[in-house]
PyMOL Python script that loads the backbone (N, CA, C, O; Angstrom):
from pymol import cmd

cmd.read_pdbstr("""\
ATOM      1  N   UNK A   1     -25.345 -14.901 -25.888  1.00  0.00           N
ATOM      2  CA  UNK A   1     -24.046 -15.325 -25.402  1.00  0.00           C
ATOM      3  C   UNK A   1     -24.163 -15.994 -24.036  1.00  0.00           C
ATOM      4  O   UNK A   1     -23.566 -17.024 -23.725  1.00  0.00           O
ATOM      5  N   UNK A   2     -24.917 -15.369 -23.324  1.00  0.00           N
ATOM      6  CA  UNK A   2     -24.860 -15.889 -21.452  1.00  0.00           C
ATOM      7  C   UNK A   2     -25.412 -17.334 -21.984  1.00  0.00           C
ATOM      8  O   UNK A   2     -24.791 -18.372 -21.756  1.00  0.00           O
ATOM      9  N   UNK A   3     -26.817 -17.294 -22.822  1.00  0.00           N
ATOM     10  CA  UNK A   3     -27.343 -18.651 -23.229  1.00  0.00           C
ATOM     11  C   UNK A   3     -26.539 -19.598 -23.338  1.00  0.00           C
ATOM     12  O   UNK A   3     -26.565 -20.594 -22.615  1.00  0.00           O
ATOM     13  N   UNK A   4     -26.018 -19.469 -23.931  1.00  0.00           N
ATOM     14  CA  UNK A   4     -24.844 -20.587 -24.707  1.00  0.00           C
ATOM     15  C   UNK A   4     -24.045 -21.111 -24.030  1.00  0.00           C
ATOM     16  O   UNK A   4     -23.948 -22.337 -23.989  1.00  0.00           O
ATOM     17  N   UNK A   5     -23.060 -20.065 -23.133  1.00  0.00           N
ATOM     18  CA  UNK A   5     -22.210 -20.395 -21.904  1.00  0.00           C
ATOM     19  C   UNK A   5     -23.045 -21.591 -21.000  1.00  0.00           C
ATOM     20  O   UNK A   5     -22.701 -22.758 -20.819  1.00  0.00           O
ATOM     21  N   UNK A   6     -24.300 -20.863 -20.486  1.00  0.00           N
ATOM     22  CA  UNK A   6     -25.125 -21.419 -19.768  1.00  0.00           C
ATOM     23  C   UNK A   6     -25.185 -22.907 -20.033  1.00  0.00           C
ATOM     24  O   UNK A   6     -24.978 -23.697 -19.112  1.00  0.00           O
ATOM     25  N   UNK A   7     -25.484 -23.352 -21.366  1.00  0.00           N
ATOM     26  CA  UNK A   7     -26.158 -24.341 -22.012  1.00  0.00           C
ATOM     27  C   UNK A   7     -25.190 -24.946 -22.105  1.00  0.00           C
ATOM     28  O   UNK A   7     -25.377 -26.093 -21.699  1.00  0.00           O
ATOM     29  N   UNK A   8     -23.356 -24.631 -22.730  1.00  0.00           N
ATOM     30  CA  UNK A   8     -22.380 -25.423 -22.669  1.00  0.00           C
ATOM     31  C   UNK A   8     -21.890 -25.594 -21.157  1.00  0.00           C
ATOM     32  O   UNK A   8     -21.171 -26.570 -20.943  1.00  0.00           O
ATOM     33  N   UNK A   9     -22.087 -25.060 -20.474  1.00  0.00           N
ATOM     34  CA  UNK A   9     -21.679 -25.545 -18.821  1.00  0.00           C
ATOM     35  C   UNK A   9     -22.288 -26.621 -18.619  1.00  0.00           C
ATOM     36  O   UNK A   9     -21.656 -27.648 -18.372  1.00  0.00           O
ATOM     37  N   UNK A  10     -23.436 -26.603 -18.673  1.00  0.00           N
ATOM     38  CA  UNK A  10     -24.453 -27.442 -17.895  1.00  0.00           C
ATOM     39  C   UNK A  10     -24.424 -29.172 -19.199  1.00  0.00           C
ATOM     40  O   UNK A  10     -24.653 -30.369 -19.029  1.00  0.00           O
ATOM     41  N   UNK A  11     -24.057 -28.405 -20.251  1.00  0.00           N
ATOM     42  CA  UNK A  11     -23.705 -29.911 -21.121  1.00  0.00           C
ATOM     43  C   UNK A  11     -22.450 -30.359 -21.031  1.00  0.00           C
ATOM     44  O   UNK A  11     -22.235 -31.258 -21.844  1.00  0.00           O
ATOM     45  N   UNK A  12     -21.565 -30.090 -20.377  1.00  0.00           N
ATOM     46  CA  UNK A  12     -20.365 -30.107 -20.049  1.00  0.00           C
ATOM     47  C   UNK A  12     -19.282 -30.132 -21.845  1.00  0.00           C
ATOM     48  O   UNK A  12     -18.272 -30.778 -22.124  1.00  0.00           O
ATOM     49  N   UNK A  13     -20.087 -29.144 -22.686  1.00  0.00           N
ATOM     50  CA  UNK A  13     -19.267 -29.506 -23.883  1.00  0.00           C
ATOM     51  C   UNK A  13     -18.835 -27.817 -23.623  1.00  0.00           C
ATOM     52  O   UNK A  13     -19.471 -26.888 -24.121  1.00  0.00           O
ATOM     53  N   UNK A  14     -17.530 -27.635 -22.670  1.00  0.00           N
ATOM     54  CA  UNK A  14     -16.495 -26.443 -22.667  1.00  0.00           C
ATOM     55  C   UNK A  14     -15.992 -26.128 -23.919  1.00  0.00           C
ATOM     56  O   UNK A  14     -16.190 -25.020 -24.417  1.00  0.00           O
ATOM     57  N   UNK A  15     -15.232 -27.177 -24.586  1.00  0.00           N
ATOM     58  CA  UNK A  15     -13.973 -26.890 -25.417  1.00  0.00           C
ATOM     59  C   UNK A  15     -14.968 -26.594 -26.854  1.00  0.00           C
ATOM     60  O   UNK A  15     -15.907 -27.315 -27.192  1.00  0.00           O
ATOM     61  N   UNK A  16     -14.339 -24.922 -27.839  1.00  0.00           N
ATOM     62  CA  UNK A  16     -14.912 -24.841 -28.593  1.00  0.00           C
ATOM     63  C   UNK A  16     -16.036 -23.647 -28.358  1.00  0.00           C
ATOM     64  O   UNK A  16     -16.393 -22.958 -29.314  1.00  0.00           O
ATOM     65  N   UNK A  17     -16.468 -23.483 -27.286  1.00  0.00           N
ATOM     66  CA  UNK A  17     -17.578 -22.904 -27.378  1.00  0.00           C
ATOM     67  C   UNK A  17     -16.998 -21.350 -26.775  1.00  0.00           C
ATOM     68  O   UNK A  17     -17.057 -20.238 -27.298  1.00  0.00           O
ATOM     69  N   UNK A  18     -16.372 -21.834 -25.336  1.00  0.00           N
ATOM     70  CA  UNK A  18     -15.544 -20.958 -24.839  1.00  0.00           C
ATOM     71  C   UNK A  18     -14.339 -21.747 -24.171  1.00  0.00           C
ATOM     72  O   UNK A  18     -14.473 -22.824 -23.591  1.00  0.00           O
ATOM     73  N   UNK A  19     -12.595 -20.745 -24.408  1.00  0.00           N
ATOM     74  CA  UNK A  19     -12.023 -21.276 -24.221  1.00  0.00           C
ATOM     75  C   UNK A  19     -11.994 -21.303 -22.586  1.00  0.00           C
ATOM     76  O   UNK A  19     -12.042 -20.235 -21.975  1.00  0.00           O
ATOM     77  N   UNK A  20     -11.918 -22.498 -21.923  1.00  0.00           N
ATOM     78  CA  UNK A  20     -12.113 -22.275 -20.141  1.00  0.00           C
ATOM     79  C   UNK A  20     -11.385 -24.230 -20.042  1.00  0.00           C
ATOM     80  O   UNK A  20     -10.974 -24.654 -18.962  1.00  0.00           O
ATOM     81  N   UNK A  21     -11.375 -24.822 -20.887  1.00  0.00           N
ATOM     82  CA  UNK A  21     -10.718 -26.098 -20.102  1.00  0.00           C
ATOM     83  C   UNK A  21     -11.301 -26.806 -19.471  1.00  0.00           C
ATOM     84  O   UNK A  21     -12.464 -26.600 -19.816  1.00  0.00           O
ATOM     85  N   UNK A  22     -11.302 -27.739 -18.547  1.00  0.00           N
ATOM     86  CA  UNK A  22     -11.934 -28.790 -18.287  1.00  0.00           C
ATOM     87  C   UNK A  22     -12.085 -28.378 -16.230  1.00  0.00           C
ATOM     88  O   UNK A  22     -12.608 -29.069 -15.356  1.00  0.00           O
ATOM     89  N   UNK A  23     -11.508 -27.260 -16.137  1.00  0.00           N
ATOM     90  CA  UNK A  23     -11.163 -27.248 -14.484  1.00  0.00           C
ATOM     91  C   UNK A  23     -12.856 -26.697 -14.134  1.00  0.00           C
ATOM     92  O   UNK A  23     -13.780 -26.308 -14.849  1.00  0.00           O
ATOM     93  N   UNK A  24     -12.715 -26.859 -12.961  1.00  0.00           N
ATOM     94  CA  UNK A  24     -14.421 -26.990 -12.440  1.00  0.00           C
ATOM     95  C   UNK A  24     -14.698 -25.245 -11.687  1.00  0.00           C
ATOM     96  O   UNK A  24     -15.802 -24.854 -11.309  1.00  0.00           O
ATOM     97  N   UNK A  25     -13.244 -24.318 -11.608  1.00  0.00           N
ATOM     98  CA  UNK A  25     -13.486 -23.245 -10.912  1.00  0.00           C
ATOM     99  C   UNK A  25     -13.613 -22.331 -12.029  1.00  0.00           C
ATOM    100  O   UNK A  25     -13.366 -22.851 -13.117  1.00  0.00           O
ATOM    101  N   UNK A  26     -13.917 -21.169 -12.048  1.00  0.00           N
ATOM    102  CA  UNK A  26     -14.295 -20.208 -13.105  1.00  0.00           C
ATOM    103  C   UNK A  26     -14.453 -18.928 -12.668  1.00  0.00           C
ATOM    104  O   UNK A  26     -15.005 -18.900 -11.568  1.00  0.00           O
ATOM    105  N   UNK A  27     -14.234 -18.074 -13.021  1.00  0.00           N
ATOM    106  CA  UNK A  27     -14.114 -16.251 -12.828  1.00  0.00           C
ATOM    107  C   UNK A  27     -14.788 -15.287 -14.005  1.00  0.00           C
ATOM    108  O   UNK A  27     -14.153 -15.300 -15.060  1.00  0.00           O
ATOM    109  N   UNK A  28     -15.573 -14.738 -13.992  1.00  0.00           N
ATOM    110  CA  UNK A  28     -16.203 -13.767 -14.381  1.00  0.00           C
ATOM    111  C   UNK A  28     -15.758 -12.253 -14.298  1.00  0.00           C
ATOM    112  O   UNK A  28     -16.073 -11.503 -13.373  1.00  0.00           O
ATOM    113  N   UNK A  29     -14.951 -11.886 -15.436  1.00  0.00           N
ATOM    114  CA  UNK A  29     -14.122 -10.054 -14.871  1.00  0.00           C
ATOM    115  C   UNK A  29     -15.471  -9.456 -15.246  1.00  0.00           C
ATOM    116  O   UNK A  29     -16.265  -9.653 -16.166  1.00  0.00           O
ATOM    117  N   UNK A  30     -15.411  -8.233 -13.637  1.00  0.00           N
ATOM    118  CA  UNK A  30     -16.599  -7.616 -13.533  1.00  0.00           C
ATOM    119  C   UNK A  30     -15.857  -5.509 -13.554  1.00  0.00           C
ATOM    120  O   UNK A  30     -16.589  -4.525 -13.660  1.00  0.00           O
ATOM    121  N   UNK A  31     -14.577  -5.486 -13.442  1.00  0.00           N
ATOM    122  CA  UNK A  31     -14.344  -4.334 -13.474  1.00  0.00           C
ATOM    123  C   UNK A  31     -14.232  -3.746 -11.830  1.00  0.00           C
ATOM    124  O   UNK A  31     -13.830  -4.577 -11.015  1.00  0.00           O
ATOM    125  N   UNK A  32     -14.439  -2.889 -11.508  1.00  0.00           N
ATOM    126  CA  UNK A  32     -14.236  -2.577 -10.042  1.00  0.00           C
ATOM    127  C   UNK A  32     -15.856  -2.668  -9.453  1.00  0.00           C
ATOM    128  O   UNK A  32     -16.956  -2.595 -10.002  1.00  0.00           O
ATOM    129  N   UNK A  33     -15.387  -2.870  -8.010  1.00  0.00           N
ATOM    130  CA  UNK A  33     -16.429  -3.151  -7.325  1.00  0.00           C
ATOM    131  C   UNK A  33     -17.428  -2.169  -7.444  1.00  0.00           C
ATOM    132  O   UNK A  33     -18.577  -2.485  -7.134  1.00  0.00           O
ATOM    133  N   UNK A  34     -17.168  -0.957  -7.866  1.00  0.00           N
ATOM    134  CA  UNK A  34     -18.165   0.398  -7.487  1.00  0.00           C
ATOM    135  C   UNK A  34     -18.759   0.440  -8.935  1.00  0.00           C
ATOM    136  O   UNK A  34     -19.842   1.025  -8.939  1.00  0.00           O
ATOM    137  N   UNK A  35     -18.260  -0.130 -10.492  1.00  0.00           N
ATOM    138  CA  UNK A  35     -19.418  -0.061 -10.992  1.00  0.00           C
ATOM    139  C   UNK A  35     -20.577  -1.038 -11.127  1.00  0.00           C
ATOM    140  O   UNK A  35     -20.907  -1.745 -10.174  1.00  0.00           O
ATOM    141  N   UNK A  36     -21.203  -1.084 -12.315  1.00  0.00           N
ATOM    142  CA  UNK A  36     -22.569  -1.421 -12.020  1.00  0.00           C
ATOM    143  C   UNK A  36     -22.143  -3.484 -12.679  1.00  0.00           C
ATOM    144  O   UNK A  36     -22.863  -4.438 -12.385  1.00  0.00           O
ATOM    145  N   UNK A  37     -20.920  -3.572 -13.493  1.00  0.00           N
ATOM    146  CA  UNK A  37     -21.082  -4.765 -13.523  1.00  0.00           C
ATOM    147  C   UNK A  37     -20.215  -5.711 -12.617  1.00  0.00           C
ATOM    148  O   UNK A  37     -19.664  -6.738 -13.014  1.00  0.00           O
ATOM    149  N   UNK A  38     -20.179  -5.236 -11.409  1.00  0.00           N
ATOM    150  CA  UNK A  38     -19.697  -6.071 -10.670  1.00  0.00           C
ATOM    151  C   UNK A  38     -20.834  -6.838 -10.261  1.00  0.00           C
ATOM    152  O   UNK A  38     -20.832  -8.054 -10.453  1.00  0.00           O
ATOM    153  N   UNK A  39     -22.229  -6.016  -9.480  1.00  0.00           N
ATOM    154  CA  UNK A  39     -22.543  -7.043  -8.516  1.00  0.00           C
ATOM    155  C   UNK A  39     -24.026  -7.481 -10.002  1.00  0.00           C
ATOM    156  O   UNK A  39     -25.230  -7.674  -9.830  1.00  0.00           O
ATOM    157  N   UNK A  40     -23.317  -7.490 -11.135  1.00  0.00           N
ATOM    158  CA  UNK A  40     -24.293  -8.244 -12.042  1.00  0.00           C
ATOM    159  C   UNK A  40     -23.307  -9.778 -12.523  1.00  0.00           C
ATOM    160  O   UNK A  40     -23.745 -10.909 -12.731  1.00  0.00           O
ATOM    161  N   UNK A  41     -22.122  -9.366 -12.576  1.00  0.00           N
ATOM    162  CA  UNK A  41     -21.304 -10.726 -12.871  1.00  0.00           C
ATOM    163  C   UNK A  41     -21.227 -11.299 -11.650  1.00  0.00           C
ATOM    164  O   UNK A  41     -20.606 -12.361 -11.692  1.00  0.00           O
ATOM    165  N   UNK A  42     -21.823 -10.848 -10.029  1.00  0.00           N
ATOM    166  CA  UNK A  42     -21.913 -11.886  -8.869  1.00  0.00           C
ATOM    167  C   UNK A  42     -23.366 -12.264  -9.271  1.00  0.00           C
ATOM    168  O   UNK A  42     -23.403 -13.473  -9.499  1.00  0.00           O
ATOM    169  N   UNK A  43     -24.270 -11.820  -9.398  1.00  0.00           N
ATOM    170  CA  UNK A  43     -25.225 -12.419  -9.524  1.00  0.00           C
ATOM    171  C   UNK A  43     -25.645 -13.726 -10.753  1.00  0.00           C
ATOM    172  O   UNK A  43     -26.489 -14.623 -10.791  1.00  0.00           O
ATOM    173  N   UNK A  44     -24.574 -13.258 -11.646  1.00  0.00           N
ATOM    174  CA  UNK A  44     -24.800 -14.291 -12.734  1.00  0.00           C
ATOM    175  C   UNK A  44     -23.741 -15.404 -12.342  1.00  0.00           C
ATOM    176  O   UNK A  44     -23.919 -16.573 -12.685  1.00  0.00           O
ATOM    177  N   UNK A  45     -22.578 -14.982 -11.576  1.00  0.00           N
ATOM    178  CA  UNK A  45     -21.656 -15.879 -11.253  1.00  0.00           C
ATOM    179  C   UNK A  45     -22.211 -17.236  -9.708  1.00  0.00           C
ATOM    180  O   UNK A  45     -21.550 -18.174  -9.261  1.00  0.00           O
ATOM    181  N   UNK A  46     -23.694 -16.726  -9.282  1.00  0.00           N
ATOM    182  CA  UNK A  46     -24.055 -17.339  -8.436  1.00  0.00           C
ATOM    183  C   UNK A  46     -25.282 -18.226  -9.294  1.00  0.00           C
ATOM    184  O   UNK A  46     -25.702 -19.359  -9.060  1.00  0.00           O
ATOM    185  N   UNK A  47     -25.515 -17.652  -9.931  1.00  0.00           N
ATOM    186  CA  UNK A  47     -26.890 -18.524 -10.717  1.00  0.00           C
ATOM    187  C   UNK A  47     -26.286 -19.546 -11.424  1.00  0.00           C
ATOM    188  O   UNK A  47     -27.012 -20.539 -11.470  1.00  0.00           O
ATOM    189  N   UNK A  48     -24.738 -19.735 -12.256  1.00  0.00           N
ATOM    190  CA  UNK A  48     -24.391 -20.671 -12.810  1.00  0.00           C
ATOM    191  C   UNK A  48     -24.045 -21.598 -11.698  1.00  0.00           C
ATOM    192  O   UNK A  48     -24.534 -22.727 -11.741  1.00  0.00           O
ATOM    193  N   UNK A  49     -23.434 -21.342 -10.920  1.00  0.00           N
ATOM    194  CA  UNK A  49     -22.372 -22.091  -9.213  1.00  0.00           C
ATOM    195  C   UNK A  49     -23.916 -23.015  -8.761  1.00  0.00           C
ATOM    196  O   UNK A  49     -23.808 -24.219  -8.526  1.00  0.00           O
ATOM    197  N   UNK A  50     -25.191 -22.384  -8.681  1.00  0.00           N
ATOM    198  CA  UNK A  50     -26.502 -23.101  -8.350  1.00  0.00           C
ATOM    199  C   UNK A  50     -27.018 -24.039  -8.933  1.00  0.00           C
ATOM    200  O   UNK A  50     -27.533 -24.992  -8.348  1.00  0.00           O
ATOM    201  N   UNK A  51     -26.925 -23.849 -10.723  1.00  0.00           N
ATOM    202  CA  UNK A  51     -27.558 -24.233 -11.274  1.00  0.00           C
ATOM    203  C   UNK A  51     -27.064 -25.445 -12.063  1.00  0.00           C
ATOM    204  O   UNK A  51     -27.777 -26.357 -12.481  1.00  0.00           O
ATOM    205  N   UNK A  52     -25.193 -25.274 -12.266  1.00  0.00           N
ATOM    206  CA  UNK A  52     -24.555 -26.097 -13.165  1.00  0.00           C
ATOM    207  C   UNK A  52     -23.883 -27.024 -12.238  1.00  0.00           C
ATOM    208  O   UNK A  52     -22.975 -26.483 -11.608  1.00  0.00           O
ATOM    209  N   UNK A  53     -24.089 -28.358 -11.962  1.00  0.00           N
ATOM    210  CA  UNK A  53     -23.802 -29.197 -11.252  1.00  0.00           C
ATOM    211  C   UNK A  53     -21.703 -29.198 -11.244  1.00  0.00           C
ATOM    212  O   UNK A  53     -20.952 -28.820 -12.143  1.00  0.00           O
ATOM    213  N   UNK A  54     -21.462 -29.597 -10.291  1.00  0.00           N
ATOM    214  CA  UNK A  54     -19.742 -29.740 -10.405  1.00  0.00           C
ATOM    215  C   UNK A  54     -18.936 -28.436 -10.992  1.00  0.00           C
ATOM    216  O   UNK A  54     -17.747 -28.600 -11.269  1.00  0.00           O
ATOM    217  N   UNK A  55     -19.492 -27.240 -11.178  1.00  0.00           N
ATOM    218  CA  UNK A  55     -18.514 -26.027 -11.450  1.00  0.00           C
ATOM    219  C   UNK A  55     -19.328 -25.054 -10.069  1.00  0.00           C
ATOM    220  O   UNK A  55     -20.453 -25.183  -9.588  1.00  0.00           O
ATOM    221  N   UNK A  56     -18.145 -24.027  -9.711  1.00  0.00           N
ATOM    222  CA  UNK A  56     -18.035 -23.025  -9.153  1.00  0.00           C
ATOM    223  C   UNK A  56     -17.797 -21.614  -9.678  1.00  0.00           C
ATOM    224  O   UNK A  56     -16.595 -21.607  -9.941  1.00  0.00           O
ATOM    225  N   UNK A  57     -18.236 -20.571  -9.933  1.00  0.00           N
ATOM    226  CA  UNK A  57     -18.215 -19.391 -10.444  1.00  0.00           C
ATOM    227  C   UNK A  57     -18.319 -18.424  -9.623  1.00  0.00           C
ATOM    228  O   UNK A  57     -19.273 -18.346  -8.850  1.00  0.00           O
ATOM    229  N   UNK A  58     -17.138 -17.344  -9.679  1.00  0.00           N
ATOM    230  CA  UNK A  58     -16.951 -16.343  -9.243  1.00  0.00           C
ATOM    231  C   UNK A  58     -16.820 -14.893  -9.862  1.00  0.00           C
ATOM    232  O   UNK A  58     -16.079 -14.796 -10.841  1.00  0.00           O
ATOM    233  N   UNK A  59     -17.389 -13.878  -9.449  1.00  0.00           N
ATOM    234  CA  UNK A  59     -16.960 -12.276 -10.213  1.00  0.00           C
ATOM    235  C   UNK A  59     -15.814 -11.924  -9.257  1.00  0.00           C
ATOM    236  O   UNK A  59     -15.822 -11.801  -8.032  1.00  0.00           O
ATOM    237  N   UNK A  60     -14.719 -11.783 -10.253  1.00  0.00           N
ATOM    238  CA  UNK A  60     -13.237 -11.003 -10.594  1.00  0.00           C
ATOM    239  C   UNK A  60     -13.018  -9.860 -10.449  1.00  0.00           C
ATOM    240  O   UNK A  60     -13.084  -9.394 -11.587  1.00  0.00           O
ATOM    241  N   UNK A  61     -12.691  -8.719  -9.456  1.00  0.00           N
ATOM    242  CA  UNK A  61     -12.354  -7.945 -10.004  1.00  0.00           C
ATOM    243  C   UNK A  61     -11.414  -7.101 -10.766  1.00  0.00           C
ATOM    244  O   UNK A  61     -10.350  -6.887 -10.184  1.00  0.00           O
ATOM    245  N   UNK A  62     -11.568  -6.546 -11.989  1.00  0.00           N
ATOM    246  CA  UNK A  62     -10.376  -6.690 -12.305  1.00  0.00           C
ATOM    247  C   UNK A  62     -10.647  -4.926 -12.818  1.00  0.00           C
ATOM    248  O   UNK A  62     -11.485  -4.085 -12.493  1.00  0.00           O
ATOM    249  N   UNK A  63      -9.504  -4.923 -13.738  1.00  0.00           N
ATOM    250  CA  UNK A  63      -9.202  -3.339 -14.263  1.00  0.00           C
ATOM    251  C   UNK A  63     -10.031  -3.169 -15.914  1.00  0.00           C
ATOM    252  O   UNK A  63      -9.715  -2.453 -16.865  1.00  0.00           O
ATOM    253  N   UNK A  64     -10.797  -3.820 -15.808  1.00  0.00           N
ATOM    254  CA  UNK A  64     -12.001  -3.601 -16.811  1.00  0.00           C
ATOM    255  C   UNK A  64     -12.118  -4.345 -18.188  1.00  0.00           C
ATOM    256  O   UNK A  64     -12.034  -5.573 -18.221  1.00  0.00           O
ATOM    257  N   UNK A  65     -12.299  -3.650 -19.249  1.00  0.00           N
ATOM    258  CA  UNK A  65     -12.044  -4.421 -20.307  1.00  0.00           C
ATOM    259  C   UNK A  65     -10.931  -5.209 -21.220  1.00  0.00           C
ATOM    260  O   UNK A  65     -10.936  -6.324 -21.742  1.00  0.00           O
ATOM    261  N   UNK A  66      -9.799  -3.945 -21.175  1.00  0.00           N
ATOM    262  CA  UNK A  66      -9.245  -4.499 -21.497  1.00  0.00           C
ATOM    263  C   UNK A  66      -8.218  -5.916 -21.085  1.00  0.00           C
ATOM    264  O   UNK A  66      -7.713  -6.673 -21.914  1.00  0.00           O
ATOM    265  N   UNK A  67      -8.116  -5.990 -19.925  1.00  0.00           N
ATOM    266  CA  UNK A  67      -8.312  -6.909 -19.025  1.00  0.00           C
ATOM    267  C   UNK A  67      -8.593  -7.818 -19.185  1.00  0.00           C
ATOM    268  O   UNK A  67      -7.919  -8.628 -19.822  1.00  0.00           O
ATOM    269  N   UNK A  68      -9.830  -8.077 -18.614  1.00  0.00           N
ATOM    270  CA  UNK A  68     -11.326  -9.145 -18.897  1.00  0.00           C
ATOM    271  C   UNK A  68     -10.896  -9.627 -20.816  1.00  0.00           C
ATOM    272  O   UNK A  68     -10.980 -10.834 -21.044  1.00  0.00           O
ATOM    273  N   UNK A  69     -10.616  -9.010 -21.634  1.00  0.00           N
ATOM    274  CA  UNK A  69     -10.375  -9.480 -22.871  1.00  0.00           C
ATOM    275  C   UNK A  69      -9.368 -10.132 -23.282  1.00  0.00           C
ATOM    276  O   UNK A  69      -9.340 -11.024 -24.129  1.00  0.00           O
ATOM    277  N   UNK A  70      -8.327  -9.582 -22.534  1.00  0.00           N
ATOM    278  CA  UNK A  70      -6.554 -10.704 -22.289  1.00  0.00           C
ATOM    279  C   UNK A  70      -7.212 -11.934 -21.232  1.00  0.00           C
ATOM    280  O   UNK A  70      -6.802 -12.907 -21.865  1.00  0.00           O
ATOM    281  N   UNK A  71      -7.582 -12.232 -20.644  1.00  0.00           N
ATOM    282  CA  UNK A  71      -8.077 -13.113 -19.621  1.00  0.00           C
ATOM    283  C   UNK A  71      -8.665 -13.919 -20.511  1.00  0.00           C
ATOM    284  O   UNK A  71      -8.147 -14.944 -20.955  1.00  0.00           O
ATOM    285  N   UNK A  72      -9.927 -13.427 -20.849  1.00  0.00           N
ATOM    286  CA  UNK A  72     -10.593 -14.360 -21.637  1.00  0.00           C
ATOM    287  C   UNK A  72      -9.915 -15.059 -22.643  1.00  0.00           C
ATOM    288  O   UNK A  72     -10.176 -16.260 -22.575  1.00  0.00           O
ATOM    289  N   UNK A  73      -9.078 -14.747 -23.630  1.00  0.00           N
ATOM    290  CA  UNK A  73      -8.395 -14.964 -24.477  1.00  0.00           C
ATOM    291  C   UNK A  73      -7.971 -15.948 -24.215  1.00  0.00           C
ATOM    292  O   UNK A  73      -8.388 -17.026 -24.637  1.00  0.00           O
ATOM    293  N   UNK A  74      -6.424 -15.662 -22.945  1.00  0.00           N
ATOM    294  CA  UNK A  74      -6.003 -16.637 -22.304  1.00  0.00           C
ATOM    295  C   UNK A  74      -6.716 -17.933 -22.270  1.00  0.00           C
ATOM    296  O   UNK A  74      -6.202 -19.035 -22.466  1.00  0.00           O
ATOM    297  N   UNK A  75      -7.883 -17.698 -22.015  1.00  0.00           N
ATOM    298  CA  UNK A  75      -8.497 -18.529 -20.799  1.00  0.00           C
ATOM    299  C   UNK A  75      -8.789 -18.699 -19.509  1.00  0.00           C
ATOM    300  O   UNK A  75      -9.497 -19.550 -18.970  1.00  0.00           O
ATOM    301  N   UNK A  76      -8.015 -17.576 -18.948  1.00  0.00           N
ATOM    302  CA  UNK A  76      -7.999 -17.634 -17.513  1.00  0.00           C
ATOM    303  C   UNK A  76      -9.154 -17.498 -17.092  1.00  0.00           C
ATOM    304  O   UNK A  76      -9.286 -18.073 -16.011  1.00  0.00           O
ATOM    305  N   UNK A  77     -10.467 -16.779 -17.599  1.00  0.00           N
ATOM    306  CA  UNK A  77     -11.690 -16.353 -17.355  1.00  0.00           C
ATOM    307  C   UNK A  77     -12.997 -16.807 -18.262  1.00  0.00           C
ATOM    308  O   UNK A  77     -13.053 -17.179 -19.434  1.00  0.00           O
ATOM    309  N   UNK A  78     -13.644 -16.696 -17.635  1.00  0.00           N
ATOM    310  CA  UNK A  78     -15.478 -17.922 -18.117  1.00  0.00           C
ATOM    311  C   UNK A  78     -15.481 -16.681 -19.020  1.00  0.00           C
ATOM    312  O   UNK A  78     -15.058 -16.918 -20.152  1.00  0.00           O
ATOM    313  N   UNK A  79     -15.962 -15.062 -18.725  1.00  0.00           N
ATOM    314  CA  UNK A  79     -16.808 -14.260 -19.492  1.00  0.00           C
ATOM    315  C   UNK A  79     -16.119 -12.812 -19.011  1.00  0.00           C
ATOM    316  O   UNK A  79     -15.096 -12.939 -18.339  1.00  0.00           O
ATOM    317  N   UNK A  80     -16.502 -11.662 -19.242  1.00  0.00           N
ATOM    318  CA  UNK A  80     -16.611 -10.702 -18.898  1.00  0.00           C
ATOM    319  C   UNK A  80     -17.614  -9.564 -19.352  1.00  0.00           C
ATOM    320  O   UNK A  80     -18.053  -9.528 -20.501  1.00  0.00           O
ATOM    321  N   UNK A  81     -17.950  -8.633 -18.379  1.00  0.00           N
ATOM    322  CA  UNK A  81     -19.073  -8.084 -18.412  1.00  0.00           C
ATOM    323  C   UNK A  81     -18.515  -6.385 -17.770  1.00  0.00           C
ATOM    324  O   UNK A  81     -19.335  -5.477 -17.632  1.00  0.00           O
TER     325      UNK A  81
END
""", "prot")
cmd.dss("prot")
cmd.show_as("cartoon", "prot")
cmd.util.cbc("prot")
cmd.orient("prot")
């Protein structure tokens, strides 16, 4: 899954793969700061921001899964972890 994200960022083919739109900022729900996938969705949220030219990625914190799964849905959010 991270592959793919990865691979559609950086090919700029968004639509379809994950729903996220054409905007260049992006959020990653990581759950609260004190567990363990927060500072793993900053670390993955800094390796895409480095690596994928013209997008920015950030870890979210938010109130966990179920959450992160309405978000994503939406769209409001790249992934959650």
């Amino acid at each position: 899954m991270v592959g793919t994200i990865f691979n559609c960022l950086k090919s700029k083919c968004y639509q379809g793969v994950v729903k996220v739109g054409f905007a260049q900022n992006y959020f990653i729900g990581t759950g609260g700061q004190s567990g363990i996938y927060y500072p793993f969705g900053g670390a993955l949220a800094k390796v895409w921001s480095d690596e994928v030219s013209s997008i920015n990625v950030k870890a979210e914190v938010t109130a966990a899964s179920v959450e992160n799964t309405i978000k994503v849905e939406r769209g409001d959010m790249l992934a959650d972890w």
